[in-house]
C-alpha positions as CSV (number, residue, x, y, z in Angstrom):
1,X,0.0,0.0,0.0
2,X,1.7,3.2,-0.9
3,X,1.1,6.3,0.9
4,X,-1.3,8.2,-0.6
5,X,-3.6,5.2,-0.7
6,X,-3.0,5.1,3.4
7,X,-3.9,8.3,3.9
8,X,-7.1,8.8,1.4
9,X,-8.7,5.0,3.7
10,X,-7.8,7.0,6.9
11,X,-9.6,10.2,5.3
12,X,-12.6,8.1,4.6
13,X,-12.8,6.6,7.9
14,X,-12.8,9.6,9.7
15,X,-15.3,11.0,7.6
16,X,-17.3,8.1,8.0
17,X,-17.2,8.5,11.8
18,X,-17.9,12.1,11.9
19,X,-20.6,11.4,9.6
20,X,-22.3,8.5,11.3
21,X,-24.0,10.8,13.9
22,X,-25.5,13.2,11.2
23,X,-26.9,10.2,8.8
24,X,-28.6,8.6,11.8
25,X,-30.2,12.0,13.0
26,X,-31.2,11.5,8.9
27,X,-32.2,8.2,9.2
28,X,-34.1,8.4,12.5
29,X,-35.5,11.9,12.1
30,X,-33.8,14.4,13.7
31,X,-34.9,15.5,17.3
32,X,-35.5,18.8,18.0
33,X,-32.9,20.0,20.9
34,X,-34.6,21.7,24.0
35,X,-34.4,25.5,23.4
36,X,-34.6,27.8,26.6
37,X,-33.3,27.2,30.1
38,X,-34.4,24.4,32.5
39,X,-37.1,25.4,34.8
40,X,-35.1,26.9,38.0
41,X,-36.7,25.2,41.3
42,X,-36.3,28.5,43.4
43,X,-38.9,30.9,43.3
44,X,-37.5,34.6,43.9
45,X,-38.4,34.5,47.4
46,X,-35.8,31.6,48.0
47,X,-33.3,32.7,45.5
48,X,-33.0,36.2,47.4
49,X,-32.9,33.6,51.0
50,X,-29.7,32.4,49.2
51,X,-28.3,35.6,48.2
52,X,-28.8,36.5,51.7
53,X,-27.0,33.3,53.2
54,X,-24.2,33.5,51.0
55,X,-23.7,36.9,51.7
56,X,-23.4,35.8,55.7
57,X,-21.0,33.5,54.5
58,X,-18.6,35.9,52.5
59,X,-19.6,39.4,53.6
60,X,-18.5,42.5,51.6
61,X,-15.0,43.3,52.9
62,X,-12.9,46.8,52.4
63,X,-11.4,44.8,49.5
64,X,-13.9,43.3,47.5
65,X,-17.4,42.6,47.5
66,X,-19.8,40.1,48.9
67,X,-21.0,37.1,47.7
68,X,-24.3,38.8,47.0
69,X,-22.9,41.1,44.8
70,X,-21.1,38.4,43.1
71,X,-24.8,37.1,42.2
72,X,-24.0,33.9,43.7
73,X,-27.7,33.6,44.4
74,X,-29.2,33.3,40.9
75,X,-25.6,31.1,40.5
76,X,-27.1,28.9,43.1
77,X,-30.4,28.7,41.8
78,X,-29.5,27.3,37.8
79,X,-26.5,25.0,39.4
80,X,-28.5,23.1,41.3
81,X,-31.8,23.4,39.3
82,X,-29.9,21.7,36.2
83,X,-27.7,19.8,37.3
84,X,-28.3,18.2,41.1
85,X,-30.7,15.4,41.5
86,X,-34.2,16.0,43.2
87,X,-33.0,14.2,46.3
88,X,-30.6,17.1,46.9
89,X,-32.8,19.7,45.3
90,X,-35.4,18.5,48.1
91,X,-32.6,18.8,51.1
92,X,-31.7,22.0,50.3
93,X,-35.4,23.5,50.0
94,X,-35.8,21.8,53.5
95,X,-32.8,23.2,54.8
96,X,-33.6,26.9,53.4
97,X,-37.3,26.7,55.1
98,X,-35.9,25.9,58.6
99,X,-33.7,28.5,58.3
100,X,-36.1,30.6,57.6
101,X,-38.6,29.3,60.0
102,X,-36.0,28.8,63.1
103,X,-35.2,32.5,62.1
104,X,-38.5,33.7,62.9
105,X,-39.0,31.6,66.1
106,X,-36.4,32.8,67.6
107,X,-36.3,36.4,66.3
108,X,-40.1,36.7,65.2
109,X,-38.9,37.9,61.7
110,X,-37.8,36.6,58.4
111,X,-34.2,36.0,58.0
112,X,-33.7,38.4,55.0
113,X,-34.8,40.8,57.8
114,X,-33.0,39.7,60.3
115,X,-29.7,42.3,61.6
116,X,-26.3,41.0,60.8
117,X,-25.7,39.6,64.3
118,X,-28.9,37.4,64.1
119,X,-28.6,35.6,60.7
120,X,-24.8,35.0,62.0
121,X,-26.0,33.6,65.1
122,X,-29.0,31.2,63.3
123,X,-26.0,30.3,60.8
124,X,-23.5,29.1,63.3
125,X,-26.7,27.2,65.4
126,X,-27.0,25.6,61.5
127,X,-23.1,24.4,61.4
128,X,-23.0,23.6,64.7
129,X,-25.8,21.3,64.2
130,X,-24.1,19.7,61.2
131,X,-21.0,19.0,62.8
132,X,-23.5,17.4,65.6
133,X,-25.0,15.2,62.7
134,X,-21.2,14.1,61.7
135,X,-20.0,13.5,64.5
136,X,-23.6,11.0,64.9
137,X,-22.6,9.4,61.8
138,X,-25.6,10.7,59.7
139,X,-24.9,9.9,56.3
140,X,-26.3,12.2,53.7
141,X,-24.5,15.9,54.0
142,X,-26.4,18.2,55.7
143,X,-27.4,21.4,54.7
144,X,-25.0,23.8,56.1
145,X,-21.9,22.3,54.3
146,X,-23.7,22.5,51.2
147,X,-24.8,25.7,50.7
148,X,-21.5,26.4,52.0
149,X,-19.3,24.8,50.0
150,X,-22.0,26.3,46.9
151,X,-21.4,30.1,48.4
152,X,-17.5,29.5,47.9
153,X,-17.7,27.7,44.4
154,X,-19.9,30.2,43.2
155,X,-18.0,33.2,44.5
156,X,-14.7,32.5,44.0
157,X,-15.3,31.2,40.4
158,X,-17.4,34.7,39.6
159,X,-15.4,37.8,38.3
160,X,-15.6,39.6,41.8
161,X,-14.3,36.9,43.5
162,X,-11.5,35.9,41.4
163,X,-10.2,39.1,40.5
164,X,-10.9,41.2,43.7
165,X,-10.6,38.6,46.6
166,X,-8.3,36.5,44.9
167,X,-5.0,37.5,43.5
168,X,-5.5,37.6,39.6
169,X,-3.3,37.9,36.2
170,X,-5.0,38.5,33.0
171,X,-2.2,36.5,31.6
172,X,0.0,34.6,33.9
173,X,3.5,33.9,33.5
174,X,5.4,30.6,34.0
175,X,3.7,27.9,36.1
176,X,4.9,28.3,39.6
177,X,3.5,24.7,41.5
178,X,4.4,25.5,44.8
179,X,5.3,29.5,45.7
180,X,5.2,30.0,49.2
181,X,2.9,33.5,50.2
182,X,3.9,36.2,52.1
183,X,1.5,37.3,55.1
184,X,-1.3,39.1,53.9
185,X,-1.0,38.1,50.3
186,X,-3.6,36.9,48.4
187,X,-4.3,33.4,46.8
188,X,-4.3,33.1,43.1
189,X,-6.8,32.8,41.1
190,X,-5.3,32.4,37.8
């Protein structure tokens, strides 16, 4: 087999492979692919109880802004509408309500109206509850270290967080693994 032969049967294979997909769409009857966005589970009500959680979590500092600003809310609220299972969609509706609802027992208000001090005192009753439930052995996650751990993904991935509370290069030099930072310096984002 000379060369050009080679090449021209390893052309027409991988034509035939990108083309398989497209002839059986042909053969089949193509599907129409799902236009819009997945419904989001949150109504607005919630989605500003998350905004308002997260914001608890990462508060707005003198050197960058909060997680609220970082619209980790509505980030919240399409993460976990398309792509966590009901099961968790369910725990952490059930875990937003008794925050709420412990809120206004304790408080006799709503926790989006609660001051500062009081939504930070309901959310460390919340982790210290979930420790509790660890240290039990209780084996699904509970709430607090996942709207936690969803507060810091969604901020620190979001513009504000990566370029104001994280150190950040447009376009970063060599690749450093391991640098050693000097007290009061800020982690890199990039």
């Amino acid at each position: 087999m000379k060369r050009r032969e080679a090449l021209q049967m390893v052309g027409m294979m991988m034509g035939g492979l990108l083309a398989t997909p497209a002839l059986a769409d042909i053969v089949e009857g193509r599907k129409d692919l799902p236009t819009g966005t997945a419904k989001l589970i949150f109504d607005q009500p919630t989605e500003d109880l998350i905004a308002e959680i997260a914001d608890v979590i990462i508060p707005t500092t003198a050197d960058s802004a909060g997680a609220k600003a970082a619209g980790v809310g509505p980030f919240i609220n399409l993460l976990v509408s398309d792509c966590y299972p009901k099961e968790y969609q369910d725990r952490l509706q059930n875990g937003l309500a008794r925050v709420d609802r412990e809120t206004r027992a304790v408080y006799g208000k709503s926790f989006k109206d609660a001051s500062a001090e009081q939504k930070t005192a309901i959310l460390k009753l919340e982790e210290a509850n979930a420790f509790a439930d660890r240290k039990a052995g209780v084996k699904e996650q509970p709430f607090w270290f996942t709207i936690k751990e969803l507060t810091m993904f969604g901020y620190f991935t979001s513009e504000i967080g990566a370029t104001k509370a994280l150190a950040y290069e447009y376009v970063p030099g060599r690749y450093e693994g391991c640098t050693p930072l000097k007290p009061g310096q800020k982690a890199w984002a990039t």
